[in-house]
C-alpha positions in Angstrom: -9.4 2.6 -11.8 -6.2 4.1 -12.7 -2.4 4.0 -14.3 -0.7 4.4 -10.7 -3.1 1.7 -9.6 -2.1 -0.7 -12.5 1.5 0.6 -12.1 1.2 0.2 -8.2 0.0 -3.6 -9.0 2.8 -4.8 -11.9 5.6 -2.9 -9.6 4.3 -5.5 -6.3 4.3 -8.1 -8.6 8.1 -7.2 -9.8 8.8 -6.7 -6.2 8.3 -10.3 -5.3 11.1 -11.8 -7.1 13.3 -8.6 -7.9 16.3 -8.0 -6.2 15.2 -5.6 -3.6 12.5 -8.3 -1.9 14.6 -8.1 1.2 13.4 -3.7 1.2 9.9 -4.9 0.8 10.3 -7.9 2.9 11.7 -5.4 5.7 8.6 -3.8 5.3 5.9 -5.8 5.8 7.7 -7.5 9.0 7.3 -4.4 10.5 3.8 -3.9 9.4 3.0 -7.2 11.2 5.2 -6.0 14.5 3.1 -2.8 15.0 -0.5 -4.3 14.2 0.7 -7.2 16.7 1.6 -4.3 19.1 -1.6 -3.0 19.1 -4.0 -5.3 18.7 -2.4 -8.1 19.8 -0.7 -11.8 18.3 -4.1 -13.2 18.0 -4.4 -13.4 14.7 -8.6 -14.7 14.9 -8.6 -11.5 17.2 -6.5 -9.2 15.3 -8.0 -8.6 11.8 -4.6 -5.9 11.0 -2.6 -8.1 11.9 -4.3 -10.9 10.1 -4.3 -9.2 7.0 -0.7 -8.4 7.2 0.5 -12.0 7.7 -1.4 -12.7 4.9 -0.2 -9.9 2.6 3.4 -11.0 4.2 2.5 -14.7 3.4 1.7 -13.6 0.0 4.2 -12.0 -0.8 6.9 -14.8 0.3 8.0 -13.4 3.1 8.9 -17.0 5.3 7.0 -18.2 7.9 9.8 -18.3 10.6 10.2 -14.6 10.2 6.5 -13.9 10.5 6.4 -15.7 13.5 8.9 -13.8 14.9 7.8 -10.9 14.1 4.1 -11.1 15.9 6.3 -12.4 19.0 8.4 -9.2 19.0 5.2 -7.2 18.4 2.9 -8.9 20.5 5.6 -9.0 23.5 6.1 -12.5 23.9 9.8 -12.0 22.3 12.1 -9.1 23.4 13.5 -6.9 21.0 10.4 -5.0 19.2 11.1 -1.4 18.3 8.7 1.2 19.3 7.6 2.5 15.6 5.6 5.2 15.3 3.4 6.2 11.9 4.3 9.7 10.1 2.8 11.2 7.6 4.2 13.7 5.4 2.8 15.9 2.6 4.5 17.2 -0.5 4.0 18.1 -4.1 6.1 16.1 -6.8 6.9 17.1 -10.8 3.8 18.5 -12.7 2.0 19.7 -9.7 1.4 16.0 -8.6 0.2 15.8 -4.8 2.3 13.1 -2.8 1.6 11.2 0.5 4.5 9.7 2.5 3.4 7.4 4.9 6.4 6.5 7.2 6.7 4.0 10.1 10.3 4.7 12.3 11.4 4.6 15.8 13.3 8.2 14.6 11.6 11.0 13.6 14.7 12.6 12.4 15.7 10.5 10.7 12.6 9.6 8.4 12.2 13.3 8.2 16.1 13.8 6.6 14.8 10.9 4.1 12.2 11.4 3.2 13.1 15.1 2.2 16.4 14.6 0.9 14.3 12.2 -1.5 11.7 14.8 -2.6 14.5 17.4 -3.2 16.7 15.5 -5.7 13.8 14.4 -7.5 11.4 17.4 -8.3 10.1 17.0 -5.0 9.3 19.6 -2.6 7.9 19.1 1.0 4.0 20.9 1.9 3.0 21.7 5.2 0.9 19.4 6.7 -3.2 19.4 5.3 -1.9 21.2 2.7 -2.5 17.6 0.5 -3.8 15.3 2.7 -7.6 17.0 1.7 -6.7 15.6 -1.9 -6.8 12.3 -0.4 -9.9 9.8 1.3 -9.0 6.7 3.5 -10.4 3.8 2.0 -10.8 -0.3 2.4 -9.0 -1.9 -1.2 -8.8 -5.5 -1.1 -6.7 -6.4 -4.3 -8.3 -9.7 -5.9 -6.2 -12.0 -8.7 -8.3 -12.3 -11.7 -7.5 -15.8 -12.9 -11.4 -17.0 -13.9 -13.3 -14.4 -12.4 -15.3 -11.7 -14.1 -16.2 -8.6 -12.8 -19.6 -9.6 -11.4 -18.2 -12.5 -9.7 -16.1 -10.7 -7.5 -19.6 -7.6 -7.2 -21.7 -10.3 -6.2 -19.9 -11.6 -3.5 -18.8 -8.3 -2.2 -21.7 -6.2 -2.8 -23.9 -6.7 0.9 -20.6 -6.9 2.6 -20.3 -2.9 1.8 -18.1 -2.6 -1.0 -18.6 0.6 -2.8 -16.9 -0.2 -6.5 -14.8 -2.8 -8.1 -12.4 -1.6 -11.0 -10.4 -3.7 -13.7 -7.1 -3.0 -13.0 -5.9 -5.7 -15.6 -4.6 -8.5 -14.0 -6.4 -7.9 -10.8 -9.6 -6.8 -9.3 -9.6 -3.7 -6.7 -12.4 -3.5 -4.2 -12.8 -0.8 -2.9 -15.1 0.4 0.4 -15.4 2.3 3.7 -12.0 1.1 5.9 -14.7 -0.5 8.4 -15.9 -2.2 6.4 -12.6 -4.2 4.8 -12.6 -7.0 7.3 -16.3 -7.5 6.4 -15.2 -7.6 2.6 -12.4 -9.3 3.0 -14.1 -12.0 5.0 -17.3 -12.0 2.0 -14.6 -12.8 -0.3 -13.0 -15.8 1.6 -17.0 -16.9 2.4 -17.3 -16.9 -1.5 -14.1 -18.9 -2.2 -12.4 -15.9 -3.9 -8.3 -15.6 -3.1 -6.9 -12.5 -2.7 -3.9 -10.9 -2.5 -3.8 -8.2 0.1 -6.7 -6.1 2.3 -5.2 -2.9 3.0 -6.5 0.8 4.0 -5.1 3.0 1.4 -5.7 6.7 0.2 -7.4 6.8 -2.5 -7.3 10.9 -4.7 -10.5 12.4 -5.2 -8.5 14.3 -8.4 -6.2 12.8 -10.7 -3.4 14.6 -12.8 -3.3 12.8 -16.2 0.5 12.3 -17.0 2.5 11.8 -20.3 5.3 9.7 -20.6 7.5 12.7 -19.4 6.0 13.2 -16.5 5.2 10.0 -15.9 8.9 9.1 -15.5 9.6 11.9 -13.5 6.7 10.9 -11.0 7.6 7.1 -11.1 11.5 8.3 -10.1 10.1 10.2 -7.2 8.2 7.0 -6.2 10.9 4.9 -6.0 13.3 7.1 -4.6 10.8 7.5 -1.6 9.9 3.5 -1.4 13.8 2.9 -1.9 13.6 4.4 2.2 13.3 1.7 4.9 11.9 4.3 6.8 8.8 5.1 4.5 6.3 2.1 4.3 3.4 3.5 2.0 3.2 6.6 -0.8 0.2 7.8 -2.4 0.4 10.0 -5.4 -3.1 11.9 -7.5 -1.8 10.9 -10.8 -3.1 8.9 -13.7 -1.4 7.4 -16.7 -3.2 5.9 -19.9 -2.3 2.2 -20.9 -0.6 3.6 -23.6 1.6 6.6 -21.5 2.2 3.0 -19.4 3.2 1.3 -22.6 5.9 3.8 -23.3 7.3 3.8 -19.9 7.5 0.1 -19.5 
């Protein structure tokens, strides 16, 4: 669909067996703590909390720690923290429209982070709806390519209530309505297709197309936010050709 999806997909990749693992690792235990929170340490009962064991799983986070983690969530272990989910709004270099999404038991402190961030790297903060109308909240369910063509993965996806598949390369992105990602997700298991995380994202209804400049600028803001333990997710309205990606790689 687009450069910061392709980009967003070769940086998880790098992520997995880069040095900062234990960040993202960090990360998604904590995603699996608050879904089990709210929904729950049923996993059969819990399709959040499903989805993030198996995005955890994935990504080779170990099974002892995801354990623990649904325990602390769910209760059944002491010691959970109570996170709560922020969302800031901001603007990054060349106009680019930036959403934080943060998940902290301090609202201080994820708010001194996550602006210090934006204001060393061409950053500045927005007030809040001043972006987020840029955005749409949406089901993606990113799919491995491997032997699969792009019909496969439409057939098997298409009565579940998908709305469009893109070729992001390596991978597959399916995107739909958020209600309807368990229904995807679960048409895609059904079919025998593997996948490597269902998650609701925001997807731009406008992208800014970026040259290699700008690009880098954008891509330092990025990291400088992700490089937070406090912020979990960031959604940017950019778009970079294969070739602007070429350059930067």
């Amino acid at each position: 669909m687009s450069g910061h999806s392709k980009w967003a997909t070769t940086k998880h990749k790098k992520a997995v067996v880069d040095a900062r693992r234990g960040k993202m690792f960090a990360k998604l235990i904590k995603n699996i703590e608050v879904a089990a929170r709210m929904g729950g340490g049923d996993l059969d009962g819990n399709p959040t909390l499903y989805d993030a064991v198996q995005k955890a799983k994935k990504s080779s986070v170990p099974n002892d720690n995801i354990d623990r983690a649904v325990k602390r969530g769910s209760g059944a272990d002491a010691g959970g923290a109570d996170y709560q989910t922020i969302t800031y709004e901001g603007y990054g270099p060349n106009g680019v429209a930036v959403l934080i999404e943060c998940l902290t038991d301090n609202r201080n402190r994820a708010a001194t982070e996550v602006r210090t961030a934006m204001t060393r790297n061409g950053g500045a903060m927005a007030d809040p709806g001043s972006v987020a109308y840029l955005f749409a909240r949406k089901g993606v369910v990113i799919v491995p390519k491997g032997e699969l063509s792009e019909d496969d993965v439409l057939m098997a996806v298409l009565d579940a209530g998908a709305e469009e598949v893109n070729d992001l390369g390596e991978s597959f992105e399916v995107v739909s309505e958020p209600t309807d990602l368990v229904p995807v997700r679960t048409a895609l298991q059904e079919a025998g297709i593997d996948y490597d995380s269902a998650d609701q994202n925001f997807i731009p209804s406008m992208q800014i197309e970026l040259d290699a400049e700008g690009a880098k600028k954008v891509f330092r803001l990025i990291d400088a936010l992700e490089d937070s333990d406090e912020v979990q997710n960031v959604y940017a309205n950019f778009d970079v050709s294969d070739d602007v990606m070429a350059q930067v790689d």
